[in-house]
N, C-alpha and C positions, 0 to 999 in steps of 0.2 A: 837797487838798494832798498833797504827794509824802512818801512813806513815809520816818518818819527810820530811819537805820541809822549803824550803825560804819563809819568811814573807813576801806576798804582801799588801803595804798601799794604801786603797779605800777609800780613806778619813777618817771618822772616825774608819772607820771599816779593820780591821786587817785579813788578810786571811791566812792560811797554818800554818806549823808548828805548835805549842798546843794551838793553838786560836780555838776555837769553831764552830763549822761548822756552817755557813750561810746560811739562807733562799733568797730566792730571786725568784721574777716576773717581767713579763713583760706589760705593756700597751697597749689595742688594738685600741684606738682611735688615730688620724692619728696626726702625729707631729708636723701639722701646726697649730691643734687647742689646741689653750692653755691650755682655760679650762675645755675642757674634758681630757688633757693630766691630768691636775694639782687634777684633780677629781678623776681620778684613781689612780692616785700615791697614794695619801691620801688615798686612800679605800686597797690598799694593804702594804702601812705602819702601819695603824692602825688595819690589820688583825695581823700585827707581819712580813712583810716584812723587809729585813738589808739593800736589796738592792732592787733598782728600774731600768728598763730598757726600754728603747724610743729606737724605730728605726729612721734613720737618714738616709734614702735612698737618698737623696739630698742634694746640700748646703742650701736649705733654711730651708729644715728639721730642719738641723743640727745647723742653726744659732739661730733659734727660741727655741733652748735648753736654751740658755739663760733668755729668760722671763716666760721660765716654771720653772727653775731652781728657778729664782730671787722670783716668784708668791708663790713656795712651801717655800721659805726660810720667807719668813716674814708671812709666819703662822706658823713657830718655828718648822719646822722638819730639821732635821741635814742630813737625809739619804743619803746615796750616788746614785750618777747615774752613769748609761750607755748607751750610743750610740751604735747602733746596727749599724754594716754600712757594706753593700754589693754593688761591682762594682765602686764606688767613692771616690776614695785614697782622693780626696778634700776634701770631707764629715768628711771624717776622720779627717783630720788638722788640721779642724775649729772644730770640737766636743770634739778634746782633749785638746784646749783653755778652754772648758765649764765644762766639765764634769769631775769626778773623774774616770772615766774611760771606754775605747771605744773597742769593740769587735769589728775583724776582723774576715773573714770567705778565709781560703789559697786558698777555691777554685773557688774564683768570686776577688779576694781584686784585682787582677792584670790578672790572669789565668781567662779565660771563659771554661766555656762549652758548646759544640757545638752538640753533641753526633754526632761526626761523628770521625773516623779512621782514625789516624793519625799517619804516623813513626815517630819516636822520634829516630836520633839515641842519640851515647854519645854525639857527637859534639852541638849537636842540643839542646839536652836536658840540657846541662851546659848552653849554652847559652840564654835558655830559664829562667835557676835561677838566672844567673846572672843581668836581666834584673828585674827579680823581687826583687832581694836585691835595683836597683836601684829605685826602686819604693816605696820599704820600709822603708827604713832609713832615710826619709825627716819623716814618721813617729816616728819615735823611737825619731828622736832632738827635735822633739816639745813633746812628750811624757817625756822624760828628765828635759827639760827645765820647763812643767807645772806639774813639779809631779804627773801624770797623769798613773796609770797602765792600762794595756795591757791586754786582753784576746784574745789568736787565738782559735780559736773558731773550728771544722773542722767539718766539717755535710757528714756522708755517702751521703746523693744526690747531692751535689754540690763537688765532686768531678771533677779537673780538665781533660780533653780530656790527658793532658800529663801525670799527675797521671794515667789514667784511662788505657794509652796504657802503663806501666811502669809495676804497680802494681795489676790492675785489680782492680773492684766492690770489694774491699777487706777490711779486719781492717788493713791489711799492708798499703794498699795505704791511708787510713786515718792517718795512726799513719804519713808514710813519708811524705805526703804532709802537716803538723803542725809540722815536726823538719827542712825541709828548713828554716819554717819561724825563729824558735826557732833559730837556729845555728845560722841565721843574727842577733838576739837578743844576743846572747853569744857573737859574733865577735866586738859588739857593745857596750859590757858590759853592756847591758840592763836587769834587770831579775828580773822587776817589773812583771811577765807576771803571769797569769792564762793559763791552758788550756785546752779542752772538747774534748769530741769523741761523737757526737751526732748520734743518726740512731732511726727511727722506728721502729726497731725489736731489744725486748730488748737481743736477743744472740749477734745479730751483735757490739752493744754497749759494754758490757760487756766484747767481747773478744779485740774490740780495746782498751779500756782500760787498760786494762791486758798487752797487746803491747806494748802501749806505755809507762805504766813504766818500764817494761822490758828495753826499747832502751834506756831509759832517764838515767836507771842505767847505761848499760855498756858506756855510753858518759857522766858517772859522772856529771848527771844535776837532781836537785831535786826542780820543780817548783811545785807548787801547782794545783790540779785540781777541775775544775767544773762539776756535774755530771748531766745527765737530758735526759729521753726519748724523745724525739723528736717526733711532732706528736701523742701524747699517744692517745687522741680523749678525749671524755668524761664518765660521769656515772661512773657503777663500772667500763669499761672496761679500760680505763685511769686511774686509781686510780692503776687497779693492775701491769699495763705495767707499773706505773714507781715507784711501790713499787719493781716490780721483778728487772730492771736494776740497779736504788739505790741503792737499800737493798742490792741486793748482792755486791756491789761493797762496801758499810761501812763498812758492817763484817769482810772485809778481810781486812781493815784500809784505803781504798783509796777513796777519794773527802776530798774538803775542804769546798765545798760550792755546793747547789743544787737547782734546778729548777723542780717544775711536774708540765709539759704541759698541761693542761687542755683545752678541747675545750668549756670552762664556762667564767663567769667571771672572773678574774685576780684574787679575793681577794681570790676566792674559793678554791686558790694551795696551799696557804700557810698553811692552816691548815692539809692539806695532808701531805706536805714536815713533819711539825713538827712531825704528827705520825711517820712518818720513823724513825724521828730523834730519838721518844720517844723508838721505838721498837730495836732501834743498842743501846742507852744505857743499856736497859735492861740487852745487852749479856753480857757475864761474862767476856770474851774477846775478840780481835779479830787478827785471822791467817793472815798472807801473803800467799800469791797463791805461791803455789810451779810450778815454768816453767818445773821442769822436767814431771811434768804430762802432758802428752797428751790432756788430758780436760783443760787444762787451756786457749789455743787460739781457741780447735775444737771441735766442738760438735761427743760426741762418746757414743753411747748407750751401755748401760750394757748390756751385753746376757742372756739369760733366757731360761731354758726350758719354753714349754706352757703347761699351763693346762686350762681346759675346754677356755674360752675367754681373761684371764689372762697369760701375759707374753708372750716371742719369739717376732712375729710380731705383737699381737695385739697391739690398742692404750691403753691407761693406764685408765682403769674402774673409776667406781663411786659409793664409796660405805656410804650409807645413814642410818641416822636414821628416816626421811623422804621418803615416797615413792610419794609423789609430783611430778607431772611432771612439765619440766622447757623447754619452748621451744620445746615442741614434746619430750623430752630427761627425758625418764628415770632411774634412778641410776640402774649400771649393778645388784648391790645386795643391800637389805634392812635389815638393823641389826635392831633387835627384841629381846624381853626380856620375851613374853609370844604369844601364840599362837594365835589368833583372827583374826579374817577377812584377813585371808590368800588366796592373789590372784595365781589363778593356772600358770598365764604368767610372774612372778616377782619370782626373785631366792632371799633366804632370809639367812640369817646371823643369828645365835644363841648361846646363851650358849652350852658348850656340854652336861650340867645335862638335858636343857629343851632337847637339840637334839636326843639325845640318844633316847626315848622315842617316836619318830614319826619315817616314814616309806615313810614320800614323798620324794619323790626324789630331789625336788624344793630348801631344806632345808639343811643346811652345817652346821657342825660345828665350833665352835671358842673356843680354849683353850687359858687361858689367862695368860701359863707359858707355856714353854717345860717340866716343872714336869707335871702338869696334863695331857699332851696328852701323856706323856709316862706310864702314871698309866692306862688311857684309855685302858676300855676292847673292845669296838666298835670304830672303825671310818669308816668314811665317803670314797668308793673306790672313789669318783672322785675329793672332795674338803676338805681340814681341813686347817682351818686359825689357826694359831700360834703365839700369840704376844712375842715381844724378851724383851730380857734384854740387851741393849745398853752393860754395863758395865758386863756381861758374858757371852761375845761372846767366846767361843772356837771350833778350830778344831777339837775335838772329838765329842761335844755336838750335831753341828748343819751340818757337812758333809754328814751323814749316812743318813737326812733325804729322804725320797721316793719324787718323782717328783708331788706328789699328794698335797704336802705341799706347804703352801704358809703363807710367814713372813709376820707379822705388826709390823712393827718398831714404837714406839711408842714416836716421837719425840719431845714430851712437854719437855720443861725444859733442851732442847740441843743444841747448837749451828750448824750450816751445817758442819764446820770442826771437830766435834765428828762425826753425823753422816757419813761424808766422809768418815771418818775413818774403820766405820760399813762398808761401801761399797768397801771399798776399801781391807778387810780382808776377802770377799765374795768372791773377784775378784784371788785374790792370792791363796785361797785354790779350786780355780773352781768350788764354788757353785753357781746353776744356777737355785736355786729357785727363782721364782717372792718374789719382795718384795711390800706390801703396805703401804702408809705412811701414819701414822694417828696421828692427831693431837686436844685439843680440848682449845674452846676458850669464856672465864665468859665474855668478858665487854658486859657492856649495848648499847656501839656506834660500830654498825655496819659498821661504817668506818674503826674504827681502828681495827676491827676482817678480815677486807678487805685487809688493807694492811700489819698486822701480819703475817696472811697465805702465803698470797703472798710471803713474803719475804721467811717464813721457808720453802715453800714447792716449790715454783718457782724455787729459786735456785738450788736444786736440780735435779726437771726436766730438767733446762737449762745443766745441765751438764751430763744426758742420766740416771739417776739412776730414780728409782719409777717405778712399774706398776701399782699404782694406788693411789688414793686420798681418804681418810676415816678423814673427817672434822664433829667434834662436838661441838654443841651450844646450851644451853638449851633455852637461849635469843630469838636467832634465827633460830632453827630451821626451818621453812617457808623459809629460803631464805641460807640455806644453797648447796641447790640443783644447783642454780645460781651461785654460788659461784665458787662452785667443778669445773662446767662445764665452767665458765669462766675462771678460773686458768689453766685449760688444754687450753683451747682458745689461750689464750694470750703468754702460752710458745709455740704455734703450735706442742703441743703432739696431741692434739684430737681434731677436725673441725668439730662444730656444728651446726655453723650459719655463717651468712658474716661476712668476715672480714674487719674493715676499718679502714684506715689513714686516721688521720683528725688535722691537723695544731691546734694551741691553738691563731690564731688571732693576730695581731698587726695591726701596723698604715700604714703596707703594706697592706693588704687584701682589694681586690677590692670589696667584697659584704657582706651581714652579714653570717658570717659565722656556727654561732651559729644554727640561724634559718633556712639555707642550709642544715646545716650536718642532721638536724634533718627532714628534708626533702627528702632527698634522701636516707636518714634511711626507712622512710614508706614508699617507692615506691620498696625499694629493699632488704630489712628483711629477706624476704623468699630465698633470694638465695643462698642456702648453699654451702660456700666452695669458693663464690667468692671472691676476695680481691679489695675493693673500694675506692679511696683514692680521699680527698674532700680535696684540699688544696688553699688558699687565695692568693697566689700569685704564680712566675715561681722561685721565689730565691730556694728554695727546693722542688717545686712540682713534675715536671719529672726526676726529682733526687729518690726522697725516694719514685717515682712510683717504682722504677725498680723490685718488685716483686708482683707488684698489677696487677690485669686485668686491672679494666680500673679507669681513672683518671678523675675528675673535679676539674679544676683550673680556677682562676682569672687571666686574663690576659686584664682586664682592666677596667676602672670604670661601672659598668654594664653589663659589654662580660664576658665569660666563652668562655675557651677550652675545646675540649674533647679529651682523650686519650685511644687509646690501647698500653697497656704498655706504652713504653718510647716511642712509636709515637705519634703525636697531628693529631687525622684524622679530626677534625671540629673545626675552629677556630673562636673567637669573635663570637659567641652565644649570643644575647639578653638573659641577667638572668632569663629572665619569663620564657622562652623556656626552656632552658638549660636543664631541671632536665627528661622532656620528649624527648629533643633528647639522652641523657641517657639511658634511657630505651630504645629506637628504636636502638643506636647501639650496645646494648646487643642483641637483639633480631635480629643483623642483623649478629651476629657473632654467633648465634646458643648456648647464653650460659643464654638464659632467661625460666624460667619457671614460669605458672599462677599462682599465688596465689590461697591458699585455700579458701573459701569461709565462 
């Protein structure tokens, strides 16, 4: 069941408690100009946006909400707004005059970050909240007074230097530095409020989430929250980073309202968010996380004997109906239904009636009961796949198996808290067979078999269960191989290509961002394993670097920085340049290699 919370009013629109989860984007033309502002709004209201959002990095920003407000209103949209606002409590005071509602970030509203090391004792560190209540609360009277709701908003990279020395690069220190704020809201009897645990990496997301209703329960507060990858980037690889964070976080009943970051156009998220939306109705229902589990704040792999590449330390395979290669990558096994143009370097997947009957070694079988492999007069000494029956899992049936065995849990038609449940009954009788998780998927839109999967099979990799992916499409077969290998990508089970953060744009971003990301994409594709992160301004850039190699940020109308890690080694770059000093300081840190030809 969906998490009860307090009704927040956004003008027309109702959030929390059994009001309907809301869609919502943001605008990436810059807030002075109207009507590009008034342009976008309209292109993602009329995709199906509830809610629209402007950044307001200035008072002027912030004032000119007004004649975008007034512009969109007399062409007969009701929508509500937001004010995005970072480092300018002013920005704030005058936007919550305008708007139905202004998002605040705990770790820039009043706190900087400096990345440098600072004590904090307790003396220090009171003194330092209390100073931020006093900074806050001229907020909250005029939020009061314009019926105006709140969202603290907390972003993993903008984590405060005091946060940072307290709690650490942690989901703790996101969850505490957004209940400071929250408590000055309760002290205030304020609790119009929203609030987010944003990050890049959707484990990081997920488990401060999990945190912070945790905290919210035992301080008996039940506000509503917003859910949303930060940074997801673009294409599929955006698509599944914030179907995996999302998704798992509806199933278990928490968000009230959600954002996917896309590094596209604005109007392009909303139809994404809606698949999410479509794929948690589906479920039958949805569990609360249990805090006594271990997996619920930290990521813990399951244990596994290994057999042949499967299971113990391997990463979690690929297993296809497709033997396509996808980016040099392909599937560890190819499942087959009759014998033909059998390659001698490809391990292949089969019936056991067709199996039995061949002698290559290359060749495995697949029973598709534990009755038929225990009728089985042959098997296979190094590989036999096994599909289970969810609903007849017993300690007698499936303990005894040999280490040669290996599960397909076959997850159509379950929610992750049944399957949990499978894993968690493996765990208890100490079986340490690999499991594979196979799933299969009719629609015609490739989208939403994008973010379907994601959701059923991510979530569980995010929580250490799966040794491997076995996705089928008859639709799409072609592009199922991408798929597998990008779902391992995105939970950082399996590293196939570079990795990259990439900001989704506002009316903060110093250069086009769009046409960057996809620029520094062809110059550095080929480098696997690196972590690349192309972000548009400094509000989250050297923030949600802090596990990227290296960084491109906007730090001002046409300048680009460059970073290693959370250091900036070259700053205000001409943007022509930029993408090739890039390259040179990979290549100056020994982690560039040529392109293939």
């Amino acid at each position: 069941m969906r998490r009860k919370t307090v009704t927040v009013n956004v003008g027309i629109v109702n959030i929390g408690s059994n009001h309907s989860i809301k869609t919502q984007s943001m605008t990436t033309a810059s807030t002075l100009d109207t009507n590009a502002s008034v342009e976008e709004a309209i292109r993602i209201i009329d995709a199906g946006g509830e809610l629209v959002r402007f950044t307001a990095p200035n008072t002027k920003e912030a004032e000119n909400l007004e004649n975008i407000k007034s512009a969109i209103r007399k062409k007969g949209y009701d929508t509500p707004f937001i004010a995005d606002i970072h480092f300018v409590p002013k920005a704030a005071l005058t936007a919550a005059k305008i708007v139905e509602k202004v998002r605040i970030n705990p770790g820039n509203y009043v706190d900087t970050k400096r990345f440098k090391i600072i004590e904090y004792d307790d003396a220090t560190y009171n003194k330092e909240v209390k100073r931020i209540e006093e900074k806050f609360v001229p907020l909250i009277d005029v939020c009061k007074e314009n019926n105006t709701a709140m969202r603290i908003g907390t972003n993993h990279g903008s984590l405060s230097d005091r946060i940072m020395n307290r709690f650490g690069d942690t989901p703790l220190g996101m969850v505490e530095s957004a209940l400071e704020f929250l408590r000055i809201c309760n002290k205030n009897d304020f609790d119009q409020v929203v609030l987010s645990m944003k990050s890049s990496n959707p484990l990081i997301m997920i488990h401060a989430y999990r945190l912070l209703v945790h905290k919210m329960e035992l301080e008996d507060m039940n506000f509503p929250l917003h859910l949303g990858v930060t940074e997801a980037g673009d294409g599929i690889d955006g698509r599944i980073k914030s179907a995996l964070g999302i998704g798992t976080l509806l199933s278990e009943g928490i968000g009230d309202t959600i954002r996917v970051s896309l590094t596209e156009d604005p109007e392009f998220e909303i139809p994404v968010a809606d698949k999410i939306l479509k794929k948690i109705d589906s479920l039958d229902s949805k569990y609360p996380i249990d805090y006594d589990d271990p997996r619920s704040v930290s990521y813990l792999k399951r244990s596994t004997n290994g057999c042949a590449n499967i299971g113990a330390n391997n990463v979690p395979v690929v297993i296809s109906t497709s033997g396509e290669a996808f980016e040099d990558c392909l599937p560890d096994y190819v499942y087959i239904e009759q014998i033909a143009n059998i390659q001698s370097g490809q391990k292949y997947i089969l019936p056991y009636d067709l199996w039995v009957d061949t002698k290559q070694s290359n060749l495995f079988p697949f029973f598709d009961s534990l009755q038929s492999y225990r009728k089985a007069n042959t098997l296979s000494d190094e590989l036999n796949f096994i599909q289970l029956d969810m609903r007849r899992l017993t300690n007698t049936i499936v303990s005894s198996m040999p280490s040669n065995v290996i599960f397909v849990l076959n997850i159509d038609g379950y929610n992750s808290y049944d399957i949990k449940k499978s894993f968690n009954f493996f765990e208890k009788h100490n079986i340490l067979n690999p499991v594979i998780l196979k799933g299969a998927y009719d629609s015609k839109d490739f989208e939403e078999i994008v973010v379907e999967s994601s959701i059923d099979f991510g979530s569980l990799l995010l929580e250490g269960y799966g040794n491997g992916l076995w996705i089928e499409s008859e639709s799409y077969s072609d592009k199922i191989n991408e798929l597998s290998f990008s779902i391992l990508q995105n939970t950082r089970t399996r590293i196939f290509k570079t990795d990259y953060i990439s900001c989704p744009s506002c009316g903060r971003t110093k250069f086009n961002l769009q046409e960057t990301t996809a620029l520094v994409k062809k110059h550095t594709s080929h480098l696997k394993g690196l972590k690349i992160s192309v972000m548009g301004c400094i509000v989250n850039g050297p923030g949600e670097m802090a596990d990227a190699d290296y960084g491109y940020v906007g730090s001002g109308i046409g300048l680009i920085s460059l970073y290693k890690g959370q250091n900036v080694v070259k700053k205000n770059i001409i943007s022509e340049n930029a993408v090739d000093e890039l390259i040179t300081l990979i290549k100056d840190n020994n982690d560039w290699i040529e392109p293939k030809i």
